[in-house]
N, C-alpha and C positions, 0 to 999 in steps of 0.2 A: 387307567388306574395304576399306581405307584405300589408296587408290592412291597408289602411289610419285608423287610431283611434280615439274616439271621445271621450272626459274626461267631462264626466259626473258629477253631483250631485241632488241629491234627496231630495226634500224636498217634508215630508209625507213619513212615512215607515210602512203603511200598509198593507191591501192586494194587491194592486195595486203597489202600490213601490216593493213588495216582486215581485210581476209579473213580472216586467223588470228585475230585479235582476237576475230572472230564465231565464229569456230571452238570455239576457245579457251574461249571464255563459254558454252557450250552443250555442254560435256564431257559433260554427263550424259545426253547422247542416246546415248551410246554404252554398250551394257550387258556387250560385250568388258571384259575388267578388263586396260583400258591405261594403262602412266603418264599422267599430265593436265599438261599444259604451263598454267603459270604468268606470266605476262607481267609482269615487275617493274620494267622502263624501257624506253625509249623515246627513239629519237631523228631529229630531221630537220633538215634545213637551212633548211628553212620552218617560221617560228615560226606562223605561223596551222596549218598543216596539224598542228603535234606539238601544240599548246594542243587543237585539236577532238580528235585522237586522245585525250589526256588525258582530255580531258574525258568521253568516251565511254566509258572504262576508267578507273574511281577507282580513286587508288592507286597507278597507275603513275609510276614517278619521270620527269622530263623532263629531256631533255639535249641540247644543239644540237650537239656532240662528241661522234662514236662511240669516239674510244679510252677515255668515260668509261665505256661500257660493257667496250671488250675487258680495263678493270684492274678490274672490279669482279670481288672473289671470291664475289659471290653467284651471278651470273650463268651459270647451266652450259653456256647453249647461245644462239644466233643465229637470228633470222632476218633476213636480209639482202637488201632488197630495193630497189635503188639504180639507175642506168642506166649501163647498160654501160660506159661509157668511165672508170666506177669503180670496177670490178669488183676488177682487177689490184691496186690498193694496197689495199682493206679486206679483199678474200677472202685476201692475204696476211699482212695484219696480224694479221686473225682466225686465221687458223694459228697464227701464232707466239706470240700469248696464251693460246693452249691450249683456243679454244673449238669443239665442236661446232658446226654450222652446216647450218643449209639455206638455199642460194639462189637467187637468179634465174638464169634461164639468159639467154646461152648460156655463161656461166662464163668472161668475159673478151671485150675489142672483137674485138677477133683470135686467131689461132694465135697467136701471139706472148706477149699477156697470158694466154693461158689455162693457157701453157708453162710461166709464173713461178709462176701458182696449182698447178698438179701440180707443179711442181721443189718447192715447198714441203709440200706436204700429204705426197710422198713422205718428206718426214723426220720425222713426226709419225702414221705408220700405226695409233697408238688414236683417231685423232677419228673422226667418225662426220659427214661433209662428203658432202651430198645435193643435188642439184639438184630445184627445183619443177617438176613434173610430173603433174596433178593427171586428166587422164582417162584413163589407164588402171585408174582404180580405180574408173569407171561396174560394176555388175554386169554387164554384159556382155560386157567386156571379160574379165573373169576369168574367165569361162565361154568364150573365144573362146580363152587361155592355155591353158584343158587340153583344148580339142580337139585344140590343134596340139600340144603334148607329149604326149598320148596317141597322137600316130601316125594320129591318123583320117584324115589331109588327103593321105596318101603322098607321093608327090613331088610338090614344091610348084612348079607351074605359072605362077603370079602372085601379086604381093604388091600391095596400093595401100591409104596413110593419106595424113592429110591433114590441115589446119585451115585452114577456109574462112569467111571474112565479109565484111561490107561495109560493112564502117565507114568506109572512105576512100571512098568512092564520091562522097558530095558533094565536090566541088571546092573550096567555100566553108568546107567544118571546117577551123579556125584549127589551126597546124600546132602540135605538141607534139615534144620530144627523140627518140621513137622514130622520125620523119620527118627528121631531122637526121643525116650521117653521122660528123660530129665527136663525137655523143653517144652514137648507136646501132651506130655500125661498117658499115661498106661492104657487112657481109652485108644489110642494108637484113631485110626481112621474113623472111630465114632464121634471122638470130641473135634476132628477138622471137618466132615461133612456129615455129622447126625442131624446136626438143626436142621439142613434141608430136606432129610428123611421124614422125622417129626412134626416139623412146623405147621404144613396142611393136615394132616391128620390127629396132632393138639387141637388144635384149633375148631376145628371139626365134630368135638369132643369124643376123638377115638383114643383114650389112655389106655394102655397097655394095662390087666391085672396080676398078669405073668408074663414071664419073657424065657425060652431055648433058643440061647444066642450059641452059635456057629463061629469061630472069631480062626483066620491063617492068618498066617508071616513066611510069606514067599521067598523072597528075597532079606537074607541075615546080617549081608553086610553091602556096604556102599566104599564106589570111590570117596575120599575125602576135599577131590579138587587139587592136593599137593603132591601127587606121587603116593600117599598111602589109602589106606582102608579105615573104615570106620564099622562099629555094630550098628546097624539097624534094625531094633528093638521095637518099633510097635506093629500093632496090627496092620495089615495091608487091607484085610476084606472083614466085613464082616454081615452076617445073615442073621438078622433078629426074629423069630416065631414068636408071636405075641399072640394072646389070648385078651380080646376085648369084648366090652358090654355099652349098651345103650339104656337110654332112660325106661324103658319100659321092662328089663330084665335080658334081654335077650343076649346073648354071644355068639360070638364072627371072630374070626381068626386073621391076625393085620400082619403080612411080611414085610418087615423092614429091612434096605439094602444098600448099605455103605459100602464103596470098592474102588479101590485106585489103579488094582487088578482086574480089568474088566475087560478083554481084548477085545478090538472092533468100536470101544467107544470112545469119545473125543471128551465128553461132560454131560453125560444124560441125565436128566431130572424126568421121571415120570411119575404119573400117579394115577390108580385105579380102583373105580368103586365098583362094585356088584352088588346089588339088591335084588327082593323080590316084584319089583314092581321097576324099576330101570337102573340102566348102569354109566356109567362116564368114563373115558381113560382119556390121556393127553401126556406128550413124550416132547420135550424139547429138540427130539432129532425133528419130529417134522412141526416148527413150532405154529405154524397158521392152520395146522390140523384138528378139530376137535372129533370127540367120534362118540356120539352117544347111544342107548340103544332103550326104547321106551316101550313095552310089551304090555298086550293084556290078555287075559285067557281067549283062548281060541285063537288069534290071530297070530301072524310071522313074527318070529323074532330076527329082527334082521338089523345091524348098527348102521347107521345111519354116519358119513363121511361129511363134516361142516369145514369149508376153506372161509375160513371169519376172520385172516387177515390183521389187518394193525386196529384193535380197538381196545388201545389202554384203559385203564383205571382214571388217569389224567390224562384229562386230550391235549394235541399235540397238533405241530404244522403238519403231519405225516398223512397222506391219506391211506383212508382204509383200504387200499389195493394191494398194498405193500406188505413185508413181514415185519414183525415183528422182534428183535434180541436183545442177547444180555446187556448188551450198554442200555437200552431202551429199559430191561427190567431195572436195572441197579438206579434207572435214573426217575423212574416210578415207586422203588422204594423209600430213596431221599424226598419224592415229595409228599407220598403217607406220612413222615416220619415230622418234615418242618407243618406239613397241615396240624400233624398232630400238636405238637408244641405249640403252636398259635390257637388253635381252635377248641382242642380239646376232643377226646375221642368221638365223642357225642355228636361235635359240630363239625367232622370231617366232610369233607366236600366228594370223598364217597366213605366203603364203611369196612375196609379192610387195612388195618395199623399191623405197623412192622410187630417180630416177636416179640415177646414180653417176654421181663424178667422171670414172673413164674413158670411160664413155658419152657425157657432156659432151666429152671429147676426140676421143672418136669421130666427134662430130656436127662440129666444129671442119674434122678432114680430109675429110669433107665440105665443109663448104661452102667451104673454101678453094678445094678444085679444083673447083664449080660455079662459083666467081670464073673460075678460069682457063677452062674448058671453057666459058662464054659468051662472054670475050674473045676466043676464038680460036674459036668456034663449032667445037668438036668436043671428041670424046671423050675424056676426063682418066681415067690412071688413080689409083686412092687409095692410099696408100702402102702396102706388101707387106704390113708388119708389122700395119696393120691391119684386115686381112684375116684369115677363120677358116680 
């Protein structure tokens, strides 16, 4: 069978642009019959960074100007992967040229610019606009989704995800835009890895109805890369206490945990549920691990250790004996994402779709009031409305 194609263009040709690219070239790892994205131009504001992109990808057209992509009518879809304090004018632009998109999170610097990007997508409700979020689609995360929709977990006692590393640890790494708050936004480490914190536990329908956010700044200043020094202005870490409810009334307490300061860790994505009737946890350090623990009165409680191996969302040449990683996830994201675009949520070929725009806005009232609730060191509540 001939898979449906999807012609692509990139704007931002970083490490993240490079990601799909990799992705992208290696479609036929995947033996799911999903549309195959197409990458047909390219663009950056750095002519050495789009030349190596090019170059790495024959064929792709090069452009230092993204709206030559938003007028190009070959162009079906986006990805858009730029720093924040850009987000507001191209994720709107891109609405308004009519493209699909998937982009970086958090989906605008602020509340503010993320407001203009939903005030606009709301009037364009056929595109198909996703946020990158790429480990919930480890296999063990998907197996960790239908314990909790299956009911095994009963009332949910405790929640805690997270994304933990230690990249900033040295003092001495010369500082880049996501260290900057004019480029990154004042959420400082929320807006570059809160979506990963969020996204499963959104999704989940664990909203926060208050937040005691905990928020340092380790490290004040950075090399600049030329002999001097720079301020480094946003957050390094931050610890969000969240106060959550379920459908039937009840409240459970969700830790959320964003940290670039995190010694000992490489990129940890974990997440852990606790209930009255069973529990799930699963940690990207050991990714073919799952560990769940399924109790009834009177008997042992005891977590039970599953080596489950490579069993994506979309099957692959890979056999199940093997592990599973992040190239594997990011390349399981892009094919929820082109499924989604061709089939429609409904008619996904499984039934987990990248973040959504309101999820992105989700996280937004978040971390707004973790702003406020560290300035004033106490409890912020999140706006009614979004609340379940």
């Amino acid at each position: 069978m001939t898979r449906r194609e999807i012609k692509f263009g990139v704007i931002g040709c970083g490490l993240m642009g490079r990601e799909f690219a990799s992705a992208a070239a290696r479609w036929n790892h995947l033996t799911t019959e999903v549309a195959r994205p197409r990458i047909v131009a390219a663009c950056d504001t750095s002519e050495p960074v789009l030349r190596a992109f090019c170059d790495a990808n024959p064929g792709v057209r090069a452009t230092p100007d993204y709206r030559d992509l938003l007028a190009s009518p070959e162009i079906e879809a986006l990805y858009i992967a730029i720093p924040h304090h850009l987000h507001a004018e191209v994720y709107v632009e891109a609405i308004r040229a009519g493209k699909h998109f998937l982009g970086e999170k958090p989906f605008g610097i602020d509340r503010a610019a993320n407001a203009a990007i939903n005030a606009e997508l709301a009037k364009h409700p056929e595109l198909v606009v996703r946020c990158s979020s790429e480990f919930p689609f480890f296999p063990g995360v998907k197996r960790i989704v239908s314990f909790v929709t299956s009911g095994a977990v009963g009332r949910v006692l405790e929640v805690r995800c997270g994304l933990l590393h230690s990249s900033d640890l040295d003092p001495l790494k010369p500082i880049n835009w996501k260290r900057m708050t004019k480029f990154n936004g004042e959420y400082g480490c929320m807006g570059d890895l809160g979506m990963h914190a969020v996204h499963l536990p959104l999704r989940l329908g664990f909203m926060p109805r208050d937040v005691r956010a905990f928020l340092t700044k380790v490290v004040h200043e950075r090399p600049d890369g030329k002999g001097g020094v720079l301020p480094c202005d946003t957050w390094d870490n931050a610890l969000l206490a969240c106060r959550c409810g379920d459908a039937e009334g009840s409240e459970f307490p969700m830790i959320l945990e964003m940290k670039r300061i995190a010694p000992g860790h490489t990129n940890t994505w974990f997440f852990e549920i606790v209930g009255t009737s069973g529990a799930a946890r699963f940690s990207t350090r050991n990714p073919r691990t799952l560990e769940t623990l399924a109790y009834q009165r009177g008997q042992p409680q005891a977590w039970l250790r599953e080596d489950i191996g490579y069993q994506p969302a979309y099957s692959s040449i890979t056999g199940a004996i093997f592990e599973f990683g992040f190239p594997d996830a990011i390349q399981q994201m892009w094919a929820a994402y082109c499924d989604e675009l061709v089939n429609g949520v409904s008619a996904m070929k499984q039934p987990f779709f990248c973040a959504t725009a309101r999820e992105a806005e989700l996280s937004h009232r978040l971390f707004d009031a973790a702003l406020t609730s560290h300035r004033g060191r106490t409890v912020v509540p999140i706006d009614a409305d979004a609340c379940p």
